[in-house]
Legacy VTK file of the C-alpha trace (Angstrom):
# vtk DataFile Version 3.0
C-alpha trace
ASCII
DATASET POLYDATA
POINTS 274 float
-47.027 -32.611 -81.548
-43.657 -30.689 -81.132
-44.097 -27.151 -78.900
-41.059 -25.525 -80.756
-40.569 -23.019 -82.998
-37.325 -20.730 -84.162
-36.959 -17.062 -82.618
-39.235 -14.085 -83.743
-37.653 -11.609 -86.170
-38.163 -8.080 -86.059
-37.423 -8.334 -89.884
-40.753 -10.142 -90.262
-42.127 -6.822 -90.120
-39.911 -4.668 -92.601
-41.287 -6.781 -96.080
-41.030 -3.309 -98.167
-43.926 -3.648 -101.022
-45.447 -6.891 -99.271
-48.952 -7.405 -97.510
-49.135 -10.093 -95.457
-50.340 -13.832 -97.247
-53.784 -13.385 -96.007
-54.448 -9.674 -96.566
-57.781 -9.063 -98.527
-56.356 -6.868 -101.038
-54.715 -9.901 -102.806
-57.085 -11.060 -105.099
-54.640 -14.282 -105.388
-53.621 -16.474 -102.703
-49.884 -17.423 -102.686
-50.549 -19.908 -105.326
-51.816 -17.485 -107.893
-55.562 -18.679 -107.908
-58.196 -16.774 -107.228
-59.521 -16.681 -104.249
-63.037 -16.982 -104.974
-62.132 -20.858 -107.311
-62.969 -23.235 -105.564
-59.416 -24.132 -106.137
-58.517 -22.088 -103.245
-61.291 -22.845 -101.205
-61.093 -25.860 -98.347
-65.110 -26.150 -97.260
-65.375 -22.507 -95.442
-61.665 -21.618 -95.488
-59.661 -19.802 -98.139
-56.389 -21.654 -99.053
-53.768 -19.439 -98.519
-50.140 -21.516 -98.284
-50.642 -24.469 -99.567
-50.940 -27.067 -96.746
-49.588 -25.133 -94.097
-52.133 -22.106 -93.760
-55.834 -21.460 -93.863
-58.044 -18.308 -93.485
-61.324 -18.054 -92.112
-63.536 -14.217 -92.609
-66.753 -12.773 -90.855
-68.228 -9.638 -91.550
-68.732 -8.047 -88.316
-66.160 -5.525 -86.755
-66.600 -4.816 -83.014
-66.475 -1.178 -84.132
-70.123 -1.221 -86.397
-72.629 0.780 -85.973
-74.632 -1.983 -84.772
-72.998 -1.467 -81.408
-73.782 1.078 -78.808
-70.901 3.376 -79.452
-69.975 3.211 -75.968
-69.042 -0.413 -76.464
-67.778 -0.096 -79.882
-64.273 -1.480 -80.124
-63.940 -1.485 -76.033
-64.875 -5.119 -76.433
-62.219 -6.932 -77.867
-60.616 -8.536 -74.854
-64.226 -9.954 -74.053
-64.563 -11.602 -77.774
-61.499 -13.237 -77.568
-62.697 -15.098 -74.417
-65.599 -16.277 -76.454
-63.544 -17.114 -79.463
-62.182 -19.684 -76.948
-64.672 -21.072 -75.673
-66.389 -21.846 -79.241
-63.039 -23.475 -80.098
-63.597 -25.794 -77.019
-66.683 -26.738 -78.159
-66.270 -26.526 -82.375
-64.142 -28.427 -84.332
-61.967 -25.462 -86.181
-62.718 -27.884 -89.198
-66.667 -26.725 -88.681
-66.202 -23.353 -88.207
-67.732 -20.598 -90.632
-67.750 -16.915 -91.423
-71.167 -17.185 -89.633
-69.787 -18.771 -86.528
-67.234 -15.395 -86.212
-69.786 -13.197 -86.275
-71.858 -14.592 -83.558
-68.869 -14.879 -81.721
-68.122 -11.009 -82.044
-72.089 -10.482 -80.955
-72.273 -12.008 -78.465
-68.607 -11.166 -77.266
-70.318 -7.265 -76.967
-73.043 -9.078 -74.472
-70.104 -10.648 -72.467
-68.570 -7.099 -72.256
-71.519 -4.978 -71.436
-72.783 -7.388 -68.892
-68.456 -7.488 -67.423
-68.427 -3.682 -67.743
-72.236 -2.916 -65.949
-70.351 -4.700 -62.491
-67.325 -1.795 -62.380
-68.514 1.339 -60.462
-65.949 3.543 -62.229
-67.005 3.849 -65.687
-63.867 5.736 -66.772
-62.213 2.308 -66.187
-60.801 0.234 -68.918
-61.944 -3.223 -69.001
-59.132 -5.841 -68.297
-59.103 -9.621 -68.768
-59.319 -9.533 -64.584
-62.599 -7.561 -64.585
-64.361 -10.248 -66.897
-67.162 -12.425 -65.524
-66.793 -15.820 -64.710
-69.826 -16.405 -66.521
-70.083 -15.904 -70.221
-71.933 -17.500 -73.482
-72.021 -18.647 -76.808
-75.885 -18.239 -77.871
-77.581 -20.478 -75.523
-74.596 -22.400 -74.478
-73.034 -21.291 -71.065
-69.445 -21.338 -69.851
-67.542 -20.855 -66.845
-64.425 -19.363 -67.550
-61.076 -19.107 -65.559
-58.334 -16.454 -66.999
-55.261 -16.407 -65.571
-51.712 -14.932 -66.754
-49.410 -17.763 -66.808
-46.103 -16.187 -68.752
-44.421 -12.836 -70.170
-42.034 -11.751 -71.887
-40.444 -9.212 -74.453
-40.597 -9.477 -78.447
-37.156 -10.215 -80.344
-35.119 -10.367 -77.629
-32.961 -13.688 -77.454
-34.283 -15.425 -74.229
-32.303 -15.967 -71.096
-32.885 -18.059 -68.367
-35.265 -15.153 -66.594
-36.353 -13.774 -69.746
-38.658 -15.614 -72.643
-39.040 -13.557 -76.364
-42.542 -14.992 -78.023
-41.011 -18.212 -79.742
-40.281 -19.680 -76.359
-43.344 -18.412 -74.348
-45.685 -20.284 -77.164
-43.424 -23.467 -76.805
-44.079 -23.292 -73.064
-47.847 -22.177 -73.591
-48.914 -24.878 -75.987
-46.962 -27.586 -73.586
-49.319 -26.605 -70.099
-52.578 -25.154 -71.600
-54.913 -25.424 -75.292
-56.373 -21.785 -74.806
-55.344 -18.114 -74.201
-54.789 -14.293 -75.302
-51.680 -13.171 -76.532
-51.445 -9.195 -75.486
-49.588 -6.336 -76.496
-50.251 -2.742 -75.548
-54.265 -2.429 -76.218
-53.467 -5.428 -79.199
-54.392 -9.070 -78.617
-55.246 -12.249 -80.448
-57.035 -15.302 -79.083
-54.644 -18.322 -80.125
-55.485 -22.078 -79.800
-54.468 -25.726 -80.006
-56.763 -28.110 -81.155
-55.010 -31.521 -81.300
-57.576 -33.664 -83.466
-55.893 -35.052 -86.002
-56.194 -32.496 -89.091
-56.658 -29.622 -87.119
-53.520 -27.906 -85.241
-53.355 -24.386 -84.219
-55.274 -21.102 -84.663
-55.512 -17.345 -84.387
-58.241 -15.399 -84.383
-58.485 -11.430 -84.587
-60.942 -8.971 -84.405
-59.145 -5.836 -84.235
-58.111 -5.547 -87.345
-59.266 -2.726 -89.823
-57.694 -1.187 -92.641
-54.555 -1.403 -93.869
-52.615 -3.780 -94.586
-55.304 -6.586 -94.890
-58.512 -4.543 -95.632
-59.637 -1.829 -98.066
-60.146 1.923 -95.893
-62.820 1.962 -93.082
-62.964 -1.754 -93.810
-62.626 -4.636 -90.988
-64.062 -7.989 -89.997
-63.363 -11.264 -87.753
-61.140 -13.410 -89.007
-59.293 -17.020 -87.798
-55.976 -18.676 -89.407
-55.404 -22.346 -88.693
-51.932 -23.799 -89.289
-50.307 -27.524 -88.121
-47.090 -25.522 -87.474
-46.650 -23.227 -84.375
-43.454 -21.719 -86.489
-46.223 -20.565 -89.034
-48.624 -19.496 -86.194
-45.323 -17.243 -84.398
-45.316 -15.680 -87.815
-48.530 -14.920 -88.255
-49.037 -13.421 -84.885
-45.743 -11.791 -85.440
-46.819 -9.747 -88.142
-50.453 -9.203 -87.116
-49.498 -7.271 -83.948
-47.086 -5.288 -86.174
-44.798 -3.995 -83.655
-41.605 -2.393 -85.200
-39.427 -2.148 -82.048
-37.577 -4.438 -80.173
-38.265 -5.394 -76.443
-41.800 -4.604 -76.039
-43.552 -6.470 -73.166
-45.824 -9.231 -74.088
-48.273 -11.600 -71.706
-50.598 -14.444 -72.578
-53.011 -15.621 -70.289
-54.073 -18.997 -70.490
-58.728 -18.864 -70.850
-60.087 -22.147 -69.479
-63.583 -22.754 -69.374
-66.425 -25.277 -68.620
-69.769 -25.846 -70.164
-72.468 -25.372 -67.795
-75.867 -27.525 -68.396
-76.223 -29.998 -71.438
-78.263 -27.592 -73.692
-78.521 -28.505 -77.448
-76.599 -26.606 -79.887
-78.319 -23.786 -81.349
-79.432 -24.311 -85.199
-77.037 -21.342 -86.352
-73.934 -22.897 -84.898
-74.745 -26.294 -85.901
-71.660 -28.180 -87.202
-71.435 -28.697 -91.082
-70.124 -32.389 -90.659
-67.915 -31.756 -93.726
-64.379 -32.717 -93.664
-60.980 -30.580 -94.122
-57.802 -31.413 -95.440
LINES 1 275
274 0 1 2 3 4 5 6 7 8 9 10 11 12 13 14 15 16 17 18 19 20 21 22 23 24 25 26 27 28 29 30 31 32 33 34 35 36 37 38 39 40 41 42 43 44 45 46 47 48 49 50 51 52 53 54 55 56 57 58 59 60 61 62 63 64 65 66 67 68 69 70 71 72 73 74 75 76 77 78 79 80 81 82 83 84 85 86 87 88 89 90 91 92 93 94 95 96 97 98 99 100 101 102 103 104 105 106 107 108 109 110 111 112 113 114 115 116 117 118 119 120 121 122 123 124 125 126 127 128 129 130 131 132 133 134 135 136 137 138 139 140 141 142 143 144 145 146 147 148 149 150 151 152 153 154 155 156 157 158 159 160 161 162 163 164 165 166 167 168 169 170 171 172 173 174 175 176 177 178 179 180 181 182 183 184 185 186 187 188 189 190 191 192 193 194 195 196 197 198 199 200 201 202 203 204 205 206 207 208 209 210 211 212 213 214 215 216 217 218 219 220 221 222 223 224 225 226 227 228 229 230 231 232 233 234 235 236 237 238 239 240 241 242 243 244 245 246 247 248 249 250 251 252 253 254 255 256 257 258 259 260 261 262 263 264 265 266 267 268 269 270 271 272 273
Protein backbone atom coordinates (compact mmCIF):
# COMPACT_ATOMS: atom_id res chain seq x y z
CA UNK A 1 0.00 0.00 0.00
CA UNK A 2 1.46 3.48 -1.01
CA UNK A 3 1.95 6.03 2.30
CA UNK A 4 1.50 9.18 0.02
CA UNK A 5 -0.82 11.62 -0.41
CA UNK A 6 -0.82 15.40 -2.09
CA UNK A 7 -0.51 18.54 0.35
CA UNK A 8 -3.48 19.75 2.60
CA UNK A 9 -5.39 22.79 1.33
CA UNK A 10 -6.64 25.39 3.43
CA UNK A 11 -9.27 25.79 0.57
CA UNK A 12 -10.71 22.42 1.63
CA UNK A 13 -12.31 24.36 4.20
CA UNK A 14 -13.84 27.51 2.34
CA UNK A 15 -16.69 25.15 0.16
CA UNK A 16 -19.31 28.25 0.43
CA UNK A 17 -22.97 26.45 0.46
CA UNK A 18 -21.34 22.84 0.91
CA UNK A 19 -21.54 20.35 3.97
CA UNK A 20 -19.16 17.94 4.01
CA UNK A 21 -20.07 14.27 1.93
CA UNK A 22 -20.96 12.62 5.10
CA UNK A 23 -22.88 15.31 6.99
CA UNK A 24 -26.34 14.01 8.28
CA UNK A 25 -28.31 16.74 6.94
CA UNK A 26 -27.97 15.26 3.37
CA UNK A 27 -30.67 13.07 2.99
CA UNK A 28 -28.67 11.83 -0.32
CA UNK A 29 -25.32 10.49 -0.45
CA UNK A 30 -23.12 11.83 -3.31
CA UNK A 31 -24.83 9.54 -5.64
CA UNK A 32 -28.28 10.93 -5.17
CA UNK A 33 -29.83 7.81 -3.33
CA UNK A 34 -31.20 7.85 -0.31
CA UNK A 35 -29.50 7.03 2.36
CA UNK A 36 -31.78 4.82 4.06
CA UNK A 37 -32.01 2.26 0.22
CA UNK A 38 -30.30 -0.25 0.65
CA UNK A 39 -28.69 1.06 -2.42
CA UNK A 40 -26.53 3.12 -0.31
CA UNK A 41 -26.06 0.82 2.33
CA UNK A 42 -22.74 -1.68 2.43
CA UNK A 43 -23.81 -4.25 5.53
CA UNK A 44 -23.59 -1.50 8.54
CA UNK A 45 -22.02 1.35 6.54
CA UNK A 46 -23.69 4.10 4.55
CA UNK A 47 -22.20 4.49 1.00
CA UNK A 48 -21.12 7.77 0.69
CA UNK A 49 -18.46 8.12 -2.52
CA UNK A 50 -18.84 5.47 -4.38
CA UNK A 51 -15.92 3.04 -3.77
CA UNK A 52 -13.70 5.27 -2.15
CA UNK A 53 -15.64 6.29 1.16
CA UNK A 54 -17.80 4.72 3.80
CA UNK A 55 -19.58 6.03 6.97
CA UNK A 56 -20.22 4.31 10.03
CA UNK A 57 -22.91 6.22 13.02
CA UNK A 58 -23.58 5.50 16.83
CA UNK A 59 -25.84 7.26 18.89
CA UNK A 60 -23.98 8.13 21.89
CA UNK A 61 -22.19 11.59 22.36
CA UNK A 62 -19.61 11.75 25.20
CA UNK A 63 -21.56 14.86 26.21
CA UNK A 64 -25.23 12.85 27.22
CA UNK A 65 -26.77 13.05 30.05
CA UNK A 66 -25.97 9.59 30.72
CA UNK A 67 -22.59 10.78 31.90
CA UNK A 68 -21.67 12.30 35.17
CA UNK A 69 -21.43 15.86 34.04
CA UNK A 70 -18.11 16.09 35.42
CA UNK A 71 -16.92 13.67 32.77
CA UNK A 72 -19.13 14.81 30.09
CA UNK A 73 -17.13 15.68 27.01
CA UNK A 74 -13.66 15.67 29.21
CA UNK A 75 -13.35 12.17 27.83
CA UNK A 76 -12.60 12.26 24.39
CA UNK A 77 -8.87 11.72 24.35
CA UNK A 78 -9.62 8.46 26.48
CA UNK A 79 -12.28 7.09 23.71
CA UNK A 80 -10.06 7.48 21.06
CA UNK A 81 -7.56 5.13 22.80
CA UNK A 82 -10.32 2.60 22.90
CA UNK A 83 -11.44 3.22 19.39
CA UNK A 84 -7.94 1.77 18.76
CA UNK A 85 -7.75 -0.84 20.45
CA UNK A 86 -11.26 -2.29 19.08
CA UNK A 87 -9.75 -1.68 15.62
CA UNK A 88 -6.85 -4.05 16.68
CA UNK A 89 -9.04 -6.52 17.55
CA UNK A 90 -12.29 -5.92 14.90
CA UNK A 91 -12.21 -6.18 11.45
CA UNK A 92 -13.50 -2.42 10.38
CA UNK A 93 -15.57 -4.69 7.91
CA UNK A 94 -17.51 -6.01 11.33
CA UNK A 95 -17.93 -3.00 12.94
CA UNK A 96 -21.50 -1.50 13.82
CA UNK A 97 -23.27 1.55 15.14
CA UNK A 98 -23.48 -0.70 18.28
CA UNK A 99 -19.80 -1.36 18.46
CA UNK A 100 -19.28 2.85 18.62
CA UNK A 101 -21.30 3.21 21.29
CA UNK A 102 -19.73 0.76 23.57
CA UNK A 103 -16.65 2.13 22.58
CA UNK A 104 -17.71 5.75 23.77
CA UNK A 105 -19.01 3.88 27.24
CA UNK A 106 -16.63 2.40 28.09
CA UNK A 107 -14.06 5.12 26.83
CA UNK A 108 -15.88 7.34 30.00
CA UNK A 109 -14.70 4.18 32.36
CA UNK A 110 -11.11 4.47 30.89
CA UNK A 111 -11.25 8.25 31.73
CA UNK A 112 -12.74 8.27 35.14
CA UNK A 113 -10.59 5.46 36.30
CA UNK A 114 -7.18 7.77 34.32
CA UNK A 115 -8.59 10.92 35.95
CA UNK A 116 -9.31 9.30 39.84
CA UNK A 117 -5.02 8.75 39.81
CA UNK A 118 -4.28 12.85 39.31
CA UNK A 119 -4.30 14.65 42.73
CA UNK A 120 -5.10 18.01 41.09
CA UNK A 121 -8.51 17.82 39.88
CA UNK A 122 -8.37 21.20 38.11
CA UNK A 123 -6.01 19.30 35.74
CA UNK A 124 -6.86 18.53 32.21
CA UNK A 125 -6.45 15.05 31.23
CA UNK A 126 -3.66 14.47 28.57
CA UNK A 127 -2.86 11.40 26.45
CA UNK A 128 0.37 11.16 29.10
CA UNK A 129 -1.90 10.91 32.17
CA UNK A 130 -3.83 7.81 30.65
CA UNK A 131 -3.48 4.36 32.23
CA UNK A 132 -1.60 1.75 30.83
CA UNK A 133 -4.42 -0.37 31.44
CA UNK A 134 -7.69 0.06 29.66
CA UNK A 135 -10.76 -2.15 28.17
CA UNK A 136 -13.14 -2.98 25.70
CA UNK A 137 -16.08 -4.80 27.77
CA UNK A 138 -14.36 -7.71 29.18
CA UNK A 139 -11.42 -7.64 26.94
CA UNK A 140 -8.22 -6.00 28.48
CA UNK A 141 -5.40 -4.05 26.85
CA UNK A 142 -2.16 -2.71 27.63
CA UNK A 143 -1.61 0.32 25.91
CA UNK A 144 1.62 2.34 25.05
CA UNK A 145 1.04 6.15 23.70
CA UNK A 146 3.74 7.87 22.58
CA UNK A 147 4.13 11.15 20.29
CA UNK A 148 6.12 10.14 17.41
CA UNK A 149 5.75 13.41 14.88
CA UNK A 150 4.44 17.18 14.57
CA UNK A 151 3.94 19.51 12.54
CA UNK A 152 1.90 22.62 11.21
CA UNK A 153 -1.31 22.51 8.83
CA UNK A 154 -0.87 23.95 5.12
CA UNK A 155 2.40 24.85 5.34
CA UNK A 156 4.65 23.35 2.44
CA UNK A 157 7.11 21.02 4.37
CA UNK A 158 10.80 21.55 4.67
CA UNK A 159 13.34 19.38 5.65
CA UNK A 160 12.68 20.32 9.64
CA UNK A 161 9.16 20.99 9.15
CA UNK A 162 6.22 18.30 8.04
CA UNK A 163 2.40 19.94 7.08
CA UNK A 164 -0.27 16.85 7.68
CA UNK A 165 0.10 15.16 4.12
CA UNK A 166 3.65 14.21 4.94
CA UNK A 167 3.33 13.41 8.72
CA UNK A 168 0.44 10.68 7.67
CA UNK A 169 2.85 9.33 4.88
CA UNK A 170 5.48 8.93 7.60
CA UNK A 171 2.80 7.73 10.26
CA UNK A 172 1.16 5.01 8.24
CA UNK A 173 4.91 3.79 7.08
CA UNK A 174 6.22 3.09 11.14
CA UNK A 175 2.92 2.50 13.06
CA UNK A 176 -1.16 1.12 12.26
CA UNK A 177 -2.62 3.25 15.25
CA UNK A 178 -2.74 6.82 16.71
CA UNK A 179 -4.51 10.33 17.54
CA UNK A 180 -4.27 13.08 15.35
CA UNK A 181 -4.52 16.43 17.73
CA UNK A 182 -5.27 19.88 17.31
CA UNK A 183 -5.94 22.41 20.03
CA UNK A 184 -8.61 20.41 22.39
CA UNK A 185 -9.69 18.54 18.66
CA UNK A 186 -8.58 15.00 17.85
CA UNK A 187 -9.51 11.99 15.79
CA UNK A 188 -8.39 8.40 16.28
CA UNK A 189 -7.09 7.33 12.66
CA UNK A 190 -6.11 3.75 11.58
CA UNK A 191 -4.64 1.35 9.05
CA UNK A 192 -6.00 -1.86 8.70
CA UNK A 193 -4.19 -3.66 5.84
CA UNK A 194 -6.58 -6.78 5.18
CA UNK A 195 -7.34 -6.84 1.93
CA UNK A 196 -10.76 -4.77 1.53
CA UNK A 197 -10.29 -2.77 4.38
CA UNK A 198 -7.71 0.34 4.29
CA UNK A 199 -7.88 3.28 6.48
CA UNK A 200 -10.21 4.90 9.05
CA UNK A 201 -11.26 7.84 11.17
CA UNK A 202 -13.24 7.88 13.88
CA UNK A 203 -14.74 11.01 15.83
CA UNK A 204 -16.59 11.62 18.71
CA UNK A 205 -16.50 15.21 19.16
CA UNK A 206 -18.57 16.18 16.80
CA UNK A 207 -22.02 17.96 17.44
CA UNK A 208 -23.96 20.25 15.50
CA UNK A 209 -23.29 21.91 12.64
CA UNK A 210 -22.16 21.10 9.82
CA UNK A 211 -22.91 17.28 10.02
CA UNK A 212 -25.76 17.17 12.65
CA UNK A 213 -29.12 18.87 13.25
CA UNK A 214 -28.78 21.56 16.67
CA UNK A 215 -27.88 19.94 20.08
CA UNK A 216 -27.40 16.84 17.95
CA UNK A 217 -24.08 14.53 18.01
CA UNK A 218 -22.98 10.91 17.90
CA UNK A 219 -19.82 8.52 17.20
CA UNK A 220 -19.04 8.08 13.98
CA UNK A 221 -16.03 6.11 11.76
CA UNK A 222 -15.13 6.71 7.87
CA UNK A 223 -13.15 3.99 6.15
CA UNK A 224 -11.42 4.81 2.85
CA UNK A 225 -8.52 2.62 0.69
CA UNK A 226 -6.97 6.06 -0.04
CA UNK A 227 -4.96 8.05 2.61
CA UNK A 228 -5.50 11.21 0.02
CA UNK A 229 -9.31 10.70 0.87
CA UNK A 230 -8.56 10.07 4.61
CA UNK A 231 -6.13 13.72 4.62
CA UNK A 232 -9.36 15.17 3.36
CA UNK A 233 -11.58 13.98 5.54
CA UNK A 234 -9.58 14.77 8.58
CA UNK A 235 -8.85 18.01 6.91
CA UNK A 236 -12.20 19.20 7.00
CA UNK A 237 -13.38 17.53 10.22
CA UNK A 238 -10.94 19.51 12.40
CA UNK A 239 -12.11 22.61 10.48
CA UNK A 240 -9.32 24.86 11.11
CA UNK A 241 -9.43 28.06 8.91
CA UNK A 242 -5.86 29.36 9.48
CA UNK A 243 -2.71 28.44 8.28
CA UNK A 244 0.23 27.09 10.47
CA UNK A 245 -1.48 25.71 13.38
CA UNK A 246 0.52 23.05 15.31
CA UNK A 247 -0.53 19.53 14.90
CA UNK A 248 0.87 16.08 16.75
CA UNK A 249 -0.14 12.46 16.37
CA UNK A 250 0.84 10.01 18.71
CA UNK A 251 1.17 6.65 17.66
CA UNK A 252 -1.52 4.13 20.52
CA UNK A 253 -0.11 0.59 20.62
CA UNK A 254 -1.61 -1.90 22.66
CA UNK A 255 -1.67 -5.62 23.72
CA UNK A 256 -4.44 -7.92 24.70
CA UNK A 257 -4.05 -9.18 28.07
CA UNK A 258 -5.60 -12.85 28.88
CA UNK A 259 -7.47 -14.94 26.12
CA UNK A 260 -11.06 -14.02 27.27
CA UNK A 261 -13.94 -14.74 24.78
CA UNK A 262 -15.51 -11.98 23.01
CA UNK A 263 -18.42 -10.57 24.62
CA UNK A 264 -21.93 -11.46 22.81
CA UNK A 265 -22.55 -7.60 22.01
CA UNK A 266 -19.32 -7.18 20.11
CA UNK A 267 -19.51 -10.38 18.41
CA UNK A 268 -18.41 -10.12 14.73
CA UNK A 269 -21.26 -10.23 12.05
CA UNK A 270 -19.13 -12.54 9.67
CA UNK A 271 -20.67 -10.62 6.73
CA UNK A 272 -18.53 -9.39 4.02
CA UNK A 273 -17.83 -5.68 2.58
CA UNK A 274 -17.03 -4.50 -0.66
Amino acid sequence: MAFKAKNESIHWQNLEGCLPAWSRRYQRNTTGHYREEPVSKLNEYDIEIEDRLWSLWGSLHPEAPVFPSKSRGRQYLAIYVVACCAASVFNLMDWSGRLLDTIVVNGNKYFEESYAQIKAKDHELSLENLNIDCALESVKFVVHIEHVCYGKLYCVPTFNRMNLSEALSYFFAHYRFGIVKVRKRALAIGLCPDPGEGYFMYDCQAKDLPLFPKQQGASYLLRTRHLQVLLYCIVVTLDVPITNVRFSIHKVEMMREGEEEVPEPLQKTNKKVK
